[in-house]
N, C-alpha and C positions, 0 to 999 in steps of 0.2 A: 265356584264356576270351573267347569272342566276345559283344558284346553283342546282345543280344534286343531287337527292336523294342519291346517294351513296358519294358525298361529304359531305350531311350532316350527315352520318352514320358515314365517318371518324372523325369529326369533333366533333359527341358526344363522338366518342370510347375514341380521346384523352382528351376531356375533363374529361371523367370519369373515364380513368388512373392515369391524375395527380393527381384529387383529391383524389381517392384511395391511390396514394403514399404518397399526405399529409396527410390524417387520420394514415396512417400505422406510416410515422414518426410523429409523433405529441403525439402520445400515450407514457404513461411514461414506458412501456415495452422496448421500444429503448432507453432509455436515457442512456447517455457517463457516465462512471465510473469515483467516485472521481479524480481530480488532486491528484498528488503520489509529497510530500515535500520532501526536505532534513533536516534533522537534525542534530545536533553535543553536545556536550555538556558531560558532568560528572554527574555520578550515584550517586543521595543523599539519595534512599532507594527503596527496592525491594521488593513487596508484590507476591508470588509465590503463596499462595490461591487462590489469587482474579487477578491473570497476571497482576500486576499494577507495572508502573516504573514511578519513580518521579526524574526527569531531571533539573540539572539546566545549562541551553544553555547561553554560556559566552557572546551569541549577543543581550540578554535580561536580565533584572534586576531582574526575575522572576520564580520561579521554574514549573515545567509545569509537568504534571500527562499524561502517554501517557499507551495505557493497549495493550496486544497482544493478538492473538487467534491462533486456531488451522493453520492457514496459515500463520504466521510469520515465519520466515525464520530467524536461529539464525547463525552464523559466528563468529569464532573462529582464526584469523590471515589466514582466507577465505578456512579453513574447517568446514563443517556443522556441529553445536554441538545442545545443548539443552540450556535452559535457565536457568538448575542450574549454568552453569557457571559466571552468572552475579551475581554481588557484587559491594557494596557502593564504589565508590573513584574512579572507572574506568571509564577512556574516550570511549565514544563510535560517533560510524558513524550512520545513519540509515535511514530509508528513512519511512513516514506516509500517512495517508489519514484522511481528516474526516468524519465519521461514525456515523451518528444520533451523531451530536454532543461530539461525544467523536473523540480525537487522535487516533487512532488505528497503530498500529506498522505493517508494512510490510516487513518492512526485518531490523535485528540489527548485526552490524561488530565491533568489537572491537579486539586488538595486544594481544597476550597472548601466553604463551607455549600451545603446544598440546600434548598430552595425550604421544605421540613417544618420544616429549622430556627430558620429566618429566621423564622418565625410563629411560633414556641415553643409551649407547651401553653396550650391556651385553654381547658381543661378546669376546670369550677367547683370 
């Protein structure tokens, strides 16, 4: 069977879709965002200038430096606080990515009073 000028018109259109579609994903503009870790571990010191938490995680021998930024997400017995409330000796939950080589914090949970309880009922 001989091809037909309009079969071979089909036939470049999809070739120069696909390859279209592979140039488009192939480009590092589409590329999949960090895997997102879990972490656990106790606070062994707080740098609040420079967003720095220094973690020592009981399932390594090793203390680990993890920093956060304007989109970390701080929890408070899982109401939304700020990260003055963190302090040396508390257990915490949280969850990272790697970022140009740094840990970067995406969201940190740790148990604690909240701010209602600490005032207790002032009701007559």
């Amino acid at each position: 069977m001989r091809d037909t000028p309009i079969r071979t018109r089909q036939r470049l259109k999809w070739l120069g879709c696909t390859l279209l579609f592979g140039l488009v994903f192939a480009t590092p503009g589409f590329a999949l965002p960090p895997l997102q870790h879990a972490v656990r571990g106790v606070i062994q010191s707080v740098g609040f200038a420079e967003g720095i938490l220094v973690l020592a995680d009981p399932s390594m021998r090793e203390e680990r430096i993890y920093v956060w930024n304007s989109r970390t997400r701080f929890k408070i017995s899982g109401t939304r606080c700020t990260a003055s409330g963190l302090a040396p000796g508390i257990s915490i939950r949280g969850y990272y990515r790697m970022e140009s080589g740094r840990f970067v914090l995406r969201e940190v949970r740790w148990e604690g009073q909240r701010k209602e309880d600490q005032l207790g009922d002032r009701s007559p």
